[in-house]
N, C-alpha and C positions, 0 to 999 in steps of 0.2 A: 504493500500500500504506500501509495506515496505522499509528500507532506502535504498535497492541496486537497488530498481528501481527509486527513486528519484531523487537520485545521479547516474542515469545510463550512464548518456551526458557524466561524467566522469569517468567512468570505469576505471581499469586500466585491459591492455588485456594481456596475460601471456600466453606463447605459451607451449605446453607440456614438453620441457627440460626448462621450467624455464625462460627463457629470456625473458627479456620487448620488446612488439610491441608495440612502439608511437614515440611520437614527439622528445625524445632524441635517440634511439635507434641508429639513422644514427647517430647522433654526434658523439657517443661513441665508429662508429666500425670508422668513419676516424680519431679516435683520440682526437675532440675536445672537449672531456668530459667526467669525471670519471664517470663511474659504480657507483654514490652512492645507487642507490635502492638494488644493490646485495648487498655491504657492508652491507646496515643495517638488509635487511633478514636473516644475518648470526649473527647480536645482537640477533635476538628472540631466539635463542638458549639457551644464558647465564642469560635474561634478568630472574630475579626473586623478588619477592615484596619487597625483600632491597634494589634495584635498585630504583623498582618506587616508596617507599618511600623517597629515596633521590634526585629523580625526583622533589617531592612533597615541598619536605623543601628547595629545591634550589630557584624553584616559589617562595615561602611563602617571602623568605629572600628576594629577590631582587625585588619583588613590594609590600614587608610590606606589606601584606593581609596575614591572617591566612586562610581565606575561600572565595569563589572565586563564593559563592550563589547569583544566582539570574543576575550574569554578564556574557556578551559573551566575549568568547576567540575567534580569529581568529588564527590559526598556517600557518603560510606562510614559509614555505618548511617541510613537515612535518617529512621528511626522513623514520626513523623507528615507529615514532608516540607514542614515549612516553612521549612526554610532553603536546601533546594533553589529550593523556588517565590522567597524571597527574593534570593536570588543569578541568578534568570534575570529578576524582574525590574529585577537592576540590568543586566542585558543578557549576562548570561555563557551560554554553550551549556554546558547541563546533564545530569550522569549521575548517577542516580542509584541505590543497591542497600539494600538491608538482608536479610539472613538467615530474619527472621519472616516468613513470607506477607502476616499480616494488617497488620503495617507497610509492607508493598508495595503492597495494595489503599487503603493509605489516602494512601500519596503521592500514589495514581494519584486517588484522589478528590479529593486535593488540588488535582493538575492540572487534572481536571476541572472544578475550580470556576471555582478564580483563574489557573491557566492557560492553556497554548494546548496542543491534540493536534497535535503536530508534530517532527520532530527536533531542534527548538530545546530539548527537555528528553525524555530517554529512563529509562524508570524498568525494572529486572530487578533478580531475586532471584539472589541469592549471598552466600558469604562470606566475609570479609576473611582468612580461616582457608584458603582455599580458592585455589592458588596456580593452579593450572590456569584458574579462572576470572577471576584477576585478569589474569592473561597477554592475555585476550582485550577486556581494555578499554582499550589502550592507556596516553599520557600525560598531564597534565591541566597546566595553569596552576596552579590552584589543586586540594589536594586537603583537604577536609573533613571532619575525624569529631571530632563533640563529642558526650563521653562513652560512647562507644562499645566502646571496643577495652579497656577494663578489665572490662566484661563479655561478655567471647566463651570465655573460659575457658582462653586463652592471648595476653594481653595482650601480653608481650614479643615473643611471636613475629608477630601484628599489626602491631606498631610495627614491627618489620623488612619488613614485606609489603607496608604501606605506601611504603616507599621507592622502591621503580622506578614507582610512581603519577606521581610528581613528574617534570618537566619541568626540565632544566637551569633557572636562572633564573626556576623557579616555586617557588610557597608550599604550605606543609605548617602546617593550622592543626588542632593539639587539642586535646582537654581531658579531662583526666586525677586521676581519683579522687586528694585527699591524701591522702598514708602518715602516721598518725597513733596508729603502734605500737597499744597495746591496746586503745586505743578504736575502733581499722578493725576489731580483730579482733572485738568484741564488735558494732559493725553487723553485720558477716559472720554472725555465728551468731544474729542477728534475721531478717537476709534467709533464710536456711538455713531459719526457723520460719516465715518467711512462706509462702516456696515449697514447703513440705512438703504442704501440704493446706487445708483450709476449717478443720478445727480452727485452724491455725496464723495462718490472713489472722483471721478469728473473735476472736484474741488482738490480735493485733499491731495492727491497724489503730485499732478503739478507744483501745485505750490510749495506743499512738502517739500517735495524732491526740491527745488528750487533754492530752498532755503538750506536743507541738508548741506547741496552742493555748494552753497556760497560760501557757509561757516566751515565745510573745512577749509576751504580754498583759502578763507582767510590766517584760518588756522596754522596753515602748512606756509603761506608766504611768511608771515608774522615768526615764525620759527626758522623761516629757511629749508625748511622742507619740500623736496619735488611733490607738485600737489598729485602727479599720476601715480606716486607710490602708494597713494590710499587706498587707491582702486587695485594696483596690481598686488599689493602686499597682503589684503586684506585676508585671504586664504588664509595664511599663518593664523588666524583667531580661531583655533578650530576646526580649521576646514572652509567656513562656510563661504557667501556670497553677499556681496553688500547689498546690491539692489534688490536680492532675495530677503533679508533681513530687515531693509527700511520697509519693503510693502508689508512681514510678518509685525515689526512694530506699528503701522500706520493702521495696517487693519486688525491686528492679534485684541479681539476681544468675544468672550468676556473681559475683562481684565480687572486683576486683584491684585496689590501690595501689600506687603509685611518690612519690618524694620528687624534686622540682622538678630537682636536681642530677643526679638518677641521669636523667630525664628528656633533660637539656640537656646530657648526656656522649653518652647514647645517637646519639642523632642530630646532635652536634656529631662524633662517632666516624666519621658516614659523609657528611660534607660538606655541614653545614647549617649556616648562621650563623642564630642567633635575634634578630627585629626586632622581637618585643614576646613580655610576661612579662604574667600577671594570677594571685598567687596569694593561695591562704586560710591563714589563719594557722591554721585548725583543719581541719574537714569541708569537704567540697564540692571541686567540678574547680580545678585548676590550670589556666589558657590559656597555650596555648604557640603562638607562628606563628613559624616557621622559614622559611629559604631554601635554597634549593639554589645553590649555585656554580655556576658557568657551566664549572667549573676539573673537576668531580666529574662521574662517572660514575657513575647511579643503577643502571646494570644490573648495577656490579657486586657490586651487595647483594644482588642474587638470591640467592645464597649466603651471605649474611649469616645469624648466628643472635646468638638473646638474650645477652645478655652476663648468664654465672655467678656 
């Protein structure tokens, strides 16, 4: 049997011009949630192995593991799937899920390019929202979601649902919108204008972009920097894509923030010690990788809820 009929409960269904049929598809046409599965479809284009090797070394740095044999990865929102495909080939056995359909089919493309069709990486749709479904994935080594869980539209209670993921003695790596008082709330009701309609992307994106590109331009002359290093360099952050990343934060919403503390209580609150910190003094994710004690019982957060 092979892995697309294993994983078949989680398909993701793709209708001939391309658009996602499932559980987000309504959200997205009344507005309450960005299109990320098209976003990242449109990465597979640029994506090329100096990407996923700096996919590879972003892993490595930020849970101190040069090789990842012998351990399960869990990816909780997978998006485009390349930090799945990265962490299996530092040899970890890989699961991986996201919510959007169309982010589902594009891991699976993922796989199919640079990986292997086998249960060394198993790719189904659900949601980190969704506790019934997380019950059935068992434990993991490592569990994974960068910038994920501040747009599901219940961020706190994610971060809680996460917790019985993790494996005594296993890591919990996230990354987490900064709380940046008025200035989140004014992103917030840009994203709000993006995901409204064609009128709203129509506004936003021009002019965004417009402004993006001015301030670094400014940025980079002001330092003496080649302003076209921003763009070619930009890979090095992970891997990713910049104009793929300004449309994920112009239209990435729901969107929630947390403040690094409220962060590193939460999950210090249910028996996690943090072994590495990466924060922004303004916008953008906080990284958080955490441990589970060997001493702590992650089941019993099942029961867990958001702290008030």
């Amino acid at each position: 049997m092979n892995t697309d009929s294993r994983d078949a409960a989680g398909a993701a269904a793709v209708a001939p011009d391309g658009t996602a049929q499932g559980g987000s598809v309504g959200e997205i046409r009344r507005g309450e949630r960005f299109a990320f599965g098209e976003n990242w479809s449109r990465f597979l284009e640029v994506l090329d192995e100096d990407r996923i090797g700096e996919a590879e070394r972003s892993l490595q740095d930020m849970l101190g593991m040069q090789r990842l044999d012998g351990l399960s990865f869990l990816d909780v929102g997978s998006g485009s799937g390349l930090f799945s495909l990265a962490a299996w080939r530092l040899g970890a056995r890989v699961r991986s899920f996201d919510y959007d359909p169309r982010s589902v089919a594009t891991t699976r493309e993922m796989r199919r390019r640079f990986g292997r069709d086998d249960e060394s990486w198993l790719i189904g749709e659900g949601s980190v929202l969704d506790r019934d479904y997380l019950d059935g994935l068992g434990q993991f080594d490592i569990v994974y979601s960068w910038g994920v869980l501040h747009h599901t539209g219940g961020m706190w209670e994610a971060m809680a649902n996460v917790v019985p993921l993790v494996k005594a003695g296993g890591h919990l790596f996230v990354a987490l919108y900064n709380d940046q008082g008025l200035v989140s709330r004014f992103w917030g009701a840009v994203k709000r204008l993006y995901c409204s309609g064609l009128p709203g992307r129509m506004f936003v994106i021009p002019a965004f972009f417009a402004i993006f590109a001015a301030a670094g331009l400014a940025s980079d002359l002001l330092s003496r920097k080649s302003p076209l290093a921003r763009y070619s360099e930009y890979r090095r952050k992970r891997g990713m894509s910049l104009t793929h990343d300004w449309i994920d934060w112009l239209g990435g919403y729901p969107y929630e923030t947390a403040k690094p503390g409220e962060v590193f209580d939460f999950f210090a609150g249910r028996g996690f010690v943090m072994t590495r910190l990466v924060t922004k003094a303004s916008l953008g994710c906080n990284e958080f990788v955490f441990r589970l004690g060997f001493d702590a019982n992650p089941d019993n957060c099942l029961s867990c809820r958001p702290a008030q």
